[in-house]
C-alpha beads as a LAMMPS data file, in Angstrom:
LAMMPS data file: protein, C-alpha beads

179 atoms
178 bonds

1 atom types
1 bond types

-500.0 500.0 xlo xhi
-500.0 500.0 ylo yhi
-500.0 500.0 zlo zhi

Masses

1 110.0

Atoms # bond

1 1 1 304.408 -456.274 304.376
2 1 1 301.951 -456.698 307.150
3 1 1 304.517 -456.226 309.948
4 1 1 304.719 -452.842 308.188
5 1 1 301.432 -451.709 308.125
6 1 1 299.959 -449.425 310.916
7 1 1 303.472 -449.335 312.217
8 1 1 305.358 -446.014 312.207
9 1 1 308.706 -446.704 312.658
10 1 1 309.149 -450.131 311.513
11 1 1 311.612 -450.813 308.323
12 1 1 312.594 -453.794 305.911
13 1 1 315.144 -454.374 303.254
14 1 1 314.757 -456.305 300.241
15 1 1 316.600 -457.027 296.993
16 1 1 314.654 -458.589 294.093
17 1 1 316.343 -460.144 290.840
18 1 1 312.695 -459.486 288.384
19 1 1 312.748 -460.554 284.632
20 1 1 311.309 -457.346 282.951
21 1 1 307.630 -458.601 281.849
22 1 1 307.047 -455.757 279.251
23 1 1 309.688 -453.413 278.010
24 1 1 310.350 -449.913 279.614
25 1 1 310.508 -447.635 276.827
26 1 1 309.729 -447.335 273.261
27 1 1 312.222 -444.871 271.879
28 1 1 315.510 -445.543 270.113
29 1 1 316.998 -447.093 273.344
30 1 1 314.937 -450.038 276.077
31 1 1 315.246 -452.283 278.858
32 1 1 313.844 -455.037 276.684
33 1 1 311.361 -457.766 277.607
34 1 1 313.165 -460.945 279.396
35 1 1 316.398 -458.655 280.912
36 1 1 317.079 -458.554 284.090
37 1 1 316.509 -455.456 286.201
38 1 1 317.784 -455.522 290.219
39 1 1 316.007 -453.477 292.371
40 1 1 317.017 -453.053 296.165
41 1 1 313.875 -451.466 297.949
42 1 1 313.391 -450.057 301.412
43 1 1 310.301 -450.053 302.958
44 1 1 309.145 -447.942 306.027
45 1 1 306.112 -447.662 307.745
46 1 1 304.498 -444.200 308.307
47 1 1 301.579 -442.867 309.491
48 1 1 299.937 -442.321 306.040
49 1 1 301.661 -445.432 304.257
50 1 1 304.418 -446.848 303.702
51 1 1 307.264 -445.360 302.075
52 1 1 308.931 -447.317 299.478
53 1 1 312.199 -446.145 298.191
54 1 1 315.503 -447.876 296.695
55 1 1 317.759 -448.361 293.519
56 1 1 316.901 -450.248 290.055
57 1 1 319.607 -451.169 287.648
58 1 1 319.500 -453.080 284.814
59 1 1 321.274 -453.022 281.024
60 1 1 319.192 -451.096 277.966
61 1 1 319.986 -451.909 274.359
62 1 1 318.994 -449.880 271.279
63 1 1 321.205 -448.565 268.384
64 1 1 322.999 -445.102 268.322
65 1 1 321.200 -442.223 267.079
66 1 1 323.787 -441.389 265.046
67 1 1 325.437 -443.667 263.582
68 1 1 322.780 -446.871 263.880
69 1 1 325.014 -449.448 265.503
70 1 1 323.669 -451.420 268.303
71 1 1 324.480 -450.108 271.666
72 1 1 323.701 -451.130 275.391
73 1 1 324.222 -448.849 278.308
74 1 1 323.812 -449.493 281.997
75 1 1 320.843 -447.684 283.863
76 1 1 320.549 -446.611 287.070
77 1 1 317.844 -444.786 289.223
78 1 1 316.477 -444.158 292.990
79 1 1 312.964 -443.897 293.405
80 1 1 310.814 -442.813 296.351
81 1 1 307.274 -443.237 296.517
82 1 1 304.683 -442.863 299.795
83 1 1 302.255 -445.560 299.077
84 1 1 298.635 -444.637 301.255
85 1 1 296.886 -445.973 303.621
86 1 1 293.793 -444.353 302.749
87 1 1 292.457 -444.298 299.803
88 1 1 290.673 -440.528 300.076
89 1 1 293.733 -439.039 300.554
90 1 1 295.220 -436.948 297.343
91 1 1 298.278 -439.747 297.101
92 1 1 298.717 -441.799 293.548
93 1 1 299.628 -444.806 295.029
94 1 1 297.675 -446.932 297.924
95 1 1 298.506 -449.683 299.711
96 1 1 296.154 -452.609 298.857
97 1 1 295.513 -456.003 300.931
98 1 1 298.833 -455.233 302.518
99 1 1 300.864 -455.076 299.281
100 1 1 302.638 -451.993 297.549
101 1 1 302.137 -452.638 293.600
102 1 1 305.854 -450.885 292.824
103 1 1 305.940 -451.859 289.213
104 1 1 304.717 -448.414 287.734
105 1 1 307.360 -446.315 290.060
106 1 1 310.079 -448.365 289.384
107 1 1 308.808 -448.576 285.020
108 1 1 308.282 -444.276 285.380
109 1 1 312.026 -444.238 286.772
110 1 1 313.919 -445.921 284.276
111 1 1 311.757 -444.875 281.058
112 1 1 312.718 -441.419 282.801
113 1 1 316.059 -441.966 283.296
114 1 1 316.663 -443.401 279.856
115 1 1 318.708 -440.986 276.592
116 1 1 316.199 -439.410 274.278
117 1 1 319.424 -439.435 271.673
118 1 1 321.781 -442.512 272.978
119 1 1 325.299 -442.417 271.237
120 1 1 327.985 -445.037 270.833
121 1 1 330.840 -442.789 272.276
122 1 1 329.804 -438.836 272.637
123 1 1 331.982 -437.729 269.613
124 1 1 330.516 -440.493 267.046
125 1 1 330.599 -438.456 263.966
126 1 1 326.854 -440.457 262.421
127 1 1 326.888 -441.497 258.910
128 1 1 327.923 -439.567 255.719
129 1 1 324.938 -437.662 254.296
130 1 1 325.487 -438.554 250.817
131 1 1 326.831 -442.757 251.188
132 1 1 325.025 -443.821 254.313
133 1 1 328.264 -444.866 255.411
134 1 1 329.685 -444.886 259.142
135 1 1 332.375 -441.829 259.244
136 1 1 333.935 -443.655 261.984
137 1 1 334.681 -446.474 259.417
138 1 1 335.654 -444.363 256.850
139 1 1 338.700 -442.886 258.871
140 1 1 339.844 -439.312 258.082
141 1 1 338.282 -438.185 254.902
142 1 1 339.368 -434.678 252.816
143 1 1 336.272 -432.343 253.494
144 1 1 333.986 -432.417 250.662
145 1 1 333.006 -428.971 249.363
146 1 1 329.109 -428.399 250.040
147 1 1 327.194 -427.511 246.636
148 1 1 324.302 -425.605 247.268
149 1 1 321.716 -427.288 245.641
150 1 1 320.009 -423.908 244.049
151 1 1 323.361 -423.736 241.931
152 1 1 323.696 -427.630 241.014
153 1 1 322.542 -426.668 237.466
154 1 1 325.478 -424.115 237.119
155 1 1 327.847 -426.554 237.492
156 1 1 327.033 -428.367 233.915
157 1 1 328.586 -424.647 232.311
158 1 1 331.970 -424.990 230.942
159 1 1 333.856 -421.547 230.487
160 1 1 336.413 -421.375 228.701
161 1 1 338.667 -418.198 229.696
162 1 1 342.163 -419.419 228.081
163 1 1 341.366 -419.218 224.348
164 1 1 341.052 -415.286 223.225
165 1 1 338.685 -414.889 220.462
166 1 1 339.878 -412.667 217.212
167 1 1 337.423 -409.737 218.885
168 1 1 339.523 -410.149 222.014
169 1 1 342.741 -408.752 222.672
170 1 1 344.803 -408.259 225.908
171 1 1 347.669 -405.365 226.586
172 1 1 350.378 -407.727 226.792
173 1 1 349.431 -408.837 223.040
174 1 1 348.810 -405.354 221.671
175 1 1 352.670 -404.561 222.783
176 1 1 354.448 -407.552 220.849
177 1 1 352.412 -406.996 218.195
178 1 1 353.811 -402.995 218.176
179 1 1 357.021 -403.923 218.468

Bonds

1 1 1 2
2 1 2 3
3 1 3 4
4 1 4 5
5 1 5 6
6 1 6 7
7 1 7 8
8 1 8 9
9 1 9 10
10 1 10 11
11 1 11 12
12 1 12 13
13 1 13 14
14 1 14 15
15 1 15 16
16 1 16 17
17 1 17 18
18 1 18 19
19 1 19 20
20 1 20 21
21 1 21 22
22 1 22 23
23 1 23 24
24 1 24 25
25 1 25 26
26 1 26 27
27 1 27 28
28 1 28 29
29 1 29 30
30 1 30 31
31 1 31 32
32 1 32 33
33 1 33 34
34 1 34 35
35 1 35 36
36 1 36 37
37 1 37 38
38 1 38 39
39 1 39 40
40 1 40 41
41 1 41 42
42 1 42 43
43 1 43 44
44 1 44 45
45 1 45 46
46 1 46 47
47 1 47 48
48 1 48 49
49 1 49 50
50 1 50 51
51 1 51 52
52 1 52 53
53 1 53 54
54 1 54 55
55 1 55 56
56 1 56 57
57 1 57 58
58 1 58 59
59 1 59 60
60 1 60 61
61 1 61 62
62 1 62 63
63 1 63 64
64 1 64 65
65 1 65 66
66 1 66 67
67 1 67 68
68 1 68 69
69 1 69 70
70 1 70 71
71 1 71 72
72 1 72 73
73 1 73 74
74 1 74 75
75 1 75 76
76 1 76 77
77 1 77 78
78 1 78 79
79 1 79 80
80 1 80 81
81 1 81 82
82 1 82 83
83 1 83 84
84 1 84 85
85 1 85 86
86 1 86 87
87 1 87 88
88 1 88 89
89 1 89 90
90 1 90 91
91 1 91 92
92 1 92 93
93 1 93 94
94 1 94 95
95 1 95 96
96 1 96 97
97 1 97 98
98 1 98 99
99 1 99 100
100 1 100 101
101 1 101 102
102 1 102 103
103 1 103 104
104 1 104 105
105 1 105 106
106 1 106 107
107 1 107 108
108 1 108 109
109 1 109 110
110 1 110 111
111 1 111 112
112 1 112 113
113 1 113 114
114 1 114 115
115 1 115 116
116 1 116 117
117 1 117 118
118 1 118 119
119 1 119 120
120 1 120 121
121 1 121 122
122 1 122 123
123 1 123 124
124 1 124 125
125 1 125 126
126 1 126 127
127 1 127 128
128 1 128 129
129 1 129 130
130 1 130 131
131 1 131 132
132 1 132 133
133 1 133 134
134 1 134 135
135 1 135 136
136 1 136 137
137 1 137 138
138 1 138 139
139 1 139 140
140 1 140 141
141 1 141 142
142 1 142 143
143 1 143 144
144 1 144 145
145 1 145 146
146 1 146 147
147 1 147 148
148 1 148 149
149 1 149 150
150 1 150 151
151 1 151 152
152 1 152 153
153 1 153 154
154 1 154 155
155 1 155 156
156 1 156 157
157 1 157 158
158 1 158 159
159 1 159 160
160 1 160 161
161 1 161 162
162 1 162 163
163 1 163 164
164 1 164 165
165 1 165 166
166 1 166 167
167 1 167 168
168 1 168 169
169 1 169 170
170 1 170 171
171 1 171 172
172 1 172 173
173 1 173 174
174 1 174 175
175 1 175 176
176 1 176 177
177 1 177 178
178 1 178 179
């Protein structure tokens, strides 16, 4: 980085193979500690700094928020970031004894760029409300029909509407008896 510093104009390429020391992310889905993340950076000297920008990839693993199976999904970001020379300027990154510290831009673009709600496949039907059971498993099931639970104790009553009672009498009964 020193041939970079104080000099506008001048530009290197690098690509760096890094084991992730701490995971990025802490939802349902993560680049975990130990994977691999690539990052090609480009680095160009400025008159305020040097501008670091390039591409991270690497594979995150979680489980589906709908259906709980384990999952992992390629991410990929570009990042940009105008690291300071000096340090009274309003910048949030400085360069330091010659170095750029790019661990937090890089971390802020793939926690960024990961799902809030990761899915298997984007029509994954989740589990059945009342089994716990993958739908996808289950195949194609009739539809259930949905009970409101306000009338659950209703459905203990047992009427019985084929049996007349001697009180009751219908039309159809009052004419064979007249004939």
């Amino acid at each position: 980085m020193r041939d970079l510093a104080h000099r506008p104009g001048e530009m290197r390429e690098h690509t760096l193979d890094v084991t992730v020391p701490d995971a990025m992310g802490a939802g349902v889905i993560a680049v975990r500690e130990g994977a691999e993340l690539r990052i090609d950076l480009r680095l160009e000297g400025l008159h305020e700094g040097v501008l670091v920008s390039g591409h991270a990839s690497a594979d995150a693993t979680g489980e589906c928020s709908r259906c709980l199976i384990d999952i992992s999904e390629p991410v990929e970001v570009d990042f940009a970031e105008l690291f300071a020379y000096d340090v009274s300027e309003d910048f949030d990154f400085f360069v330091r004894d010659d170095h750029v510290d790019t661990e937090q831009v890089v971390r802020d673009a793939v926690v960024l760029a990961l799902p809030f709600q990761p899915v298997c496949r984007p029509d994954c039907p989740g589990l059945d409300p009342e089994t716990g059971e993958r739908l996808a498993d289950l195949g194609e099931q009739p539809a259930r029909p949905a009970l409101d639970p306000r009338w659950a104790a209703l459905s203990a009553v047992q009427l019985d509407n084929d049996t007349p009672t001697a009180d009751t009498t219908t039309e159809g009964q009052e004419r064979a008896e007249a004939e």
